[in-house]
C-alpha positions as CSV (number, residue, x, y, z in Angstrom):
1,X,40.6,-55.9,-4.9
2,X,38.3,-53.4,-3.0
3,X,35.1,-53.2,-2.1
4,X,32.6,-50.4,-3.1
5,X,29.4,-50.0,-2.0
6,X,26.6,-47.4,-3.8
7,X,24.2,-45.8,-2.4
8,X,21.2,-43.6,-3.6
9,X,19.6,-41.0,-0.9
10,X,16.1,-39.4,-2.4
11,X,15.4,-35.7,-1.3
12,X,13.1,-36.1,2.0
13,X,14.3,-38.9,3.2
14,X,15.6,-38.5,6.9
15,X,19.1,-37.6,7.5
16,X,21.3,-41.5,8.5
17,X,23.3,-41.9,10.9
18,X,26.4,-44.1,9.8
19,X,29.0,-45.9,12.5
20,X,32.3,-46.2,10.6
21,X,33.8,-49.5,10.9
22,X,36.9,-48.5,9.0
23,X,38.3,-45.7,7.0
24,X,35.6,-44.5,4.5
25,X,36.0,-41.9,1.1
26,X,32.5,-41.3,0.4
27,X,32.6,-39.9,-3.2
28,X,29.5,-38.6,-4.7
29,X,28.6,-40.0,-8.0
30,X,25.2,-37.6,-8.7
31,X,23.6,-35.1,-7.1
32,X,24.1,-33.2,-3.4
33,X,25.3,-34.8,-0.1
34,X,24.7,-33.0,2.9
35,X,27.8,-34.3,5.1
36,X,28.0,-34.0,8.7
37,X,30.4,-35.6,11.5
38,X,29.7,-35.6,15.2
39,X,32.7,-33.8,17.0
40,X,33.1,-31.4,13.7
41,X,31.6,-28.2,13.9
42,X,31.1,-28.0,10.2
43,X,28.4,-29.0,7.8
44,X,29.6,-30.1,4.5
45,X,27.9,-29.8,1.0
46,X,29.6,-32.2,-1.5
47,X,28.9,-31.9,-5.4
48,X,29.3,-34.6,-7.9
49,X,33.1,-35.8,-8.2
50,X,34.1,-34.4,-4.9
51,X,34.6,-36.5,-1.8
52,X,35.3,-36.9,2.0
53,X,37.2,-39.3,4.0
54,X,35.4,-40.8,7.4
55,X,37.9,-41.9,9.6
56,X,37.2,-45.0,11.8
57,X,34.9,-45.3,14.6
58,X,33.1,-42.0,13.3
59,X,29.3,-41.3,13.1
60,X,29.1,-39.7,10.2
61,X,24.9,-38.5,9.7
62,X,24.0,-37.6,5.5
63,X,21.1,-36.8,3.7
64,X,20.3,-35.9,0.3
65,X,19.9,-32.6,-1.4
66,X,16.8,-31.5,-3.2
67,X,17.4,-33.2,-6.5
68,X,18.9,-36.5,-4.6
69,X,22.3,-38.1,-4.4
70,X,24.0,-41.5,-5.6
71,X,27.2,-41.8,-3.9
72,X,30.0,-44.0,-3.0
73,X,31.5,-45.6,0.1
74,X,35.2,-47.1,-0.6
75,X,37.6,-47.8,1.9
76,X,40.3,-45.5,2.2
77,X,43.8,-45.8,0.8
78,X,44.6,-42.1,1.8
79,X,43.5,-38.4,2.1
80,X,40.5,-37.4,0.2
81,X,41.5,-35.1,-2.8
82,X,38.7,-33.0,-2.1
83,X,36.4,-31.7,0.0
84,X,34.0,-28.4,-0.4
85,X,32.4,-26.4,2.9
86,X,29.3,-24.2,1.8
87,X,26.4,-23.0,3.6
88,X,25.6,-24.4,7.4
89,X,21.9,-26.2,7.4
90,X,20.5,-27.6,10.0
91,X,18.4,-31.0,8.9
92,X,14.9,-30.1,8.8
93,X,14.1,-34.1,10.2
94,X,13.1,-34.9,13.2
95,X,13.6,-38.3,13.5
96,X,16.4,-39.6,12.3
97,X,17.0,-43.2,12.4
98,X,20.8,-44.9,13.1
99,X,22.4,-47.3,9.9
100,X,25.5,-49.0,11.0
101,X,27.6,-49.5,8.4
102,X,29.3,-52.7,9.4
103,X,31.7,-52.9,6.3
């Protein structure tokens, strides 16, 4: 058995912080996820049906695009199957609150 968390980000919101507390595939279910992981250089823009593995002890930050997102956290059983880099966009948040994910 496994254990799988859903989430649902609405456009505006500001941009979470999340502490992983062990290996993470955050799939999105609907919607756009604007991914970002401190120590990575890149921004990532996932799409419906794609996903990203979070390794542990990362601080992964996410926010939603402008229609939304629902997504997915499910711990990790191996490498994500795939994982889209578009365009680079900085948050337009200024205060941007920490979550930890304690799963």
């Amino acid at each position: 058995m496994r254990e799988i968390r859903t989430f649902e980000l609405e456009h505006g919101e500001p941009a979470s912080a999340w502490r992983v507390a062990q290996p993470l595939a955050v799939n999105v279910l609907a919607g756009e996820l604007w991914l970002t992981v401190e120590g990575d250089a890149d921004d990532y823009w996932l799409a419906p049906g794609e996903s990203f593995e979070l390794k542990r002890g990362a601080v992964a930050w996410m926010s939603a695009g402008r229609d939304g997102v629902r997504l997915s956290l499910t711990v990790a059983s191996g490498p994500s199957d795939t994982v889209r880099v578009e365009r680079r966009r900085t948050p337009r948040w200024t205060w941007m609150p920490r979550w930890l994910l304690t799963a």
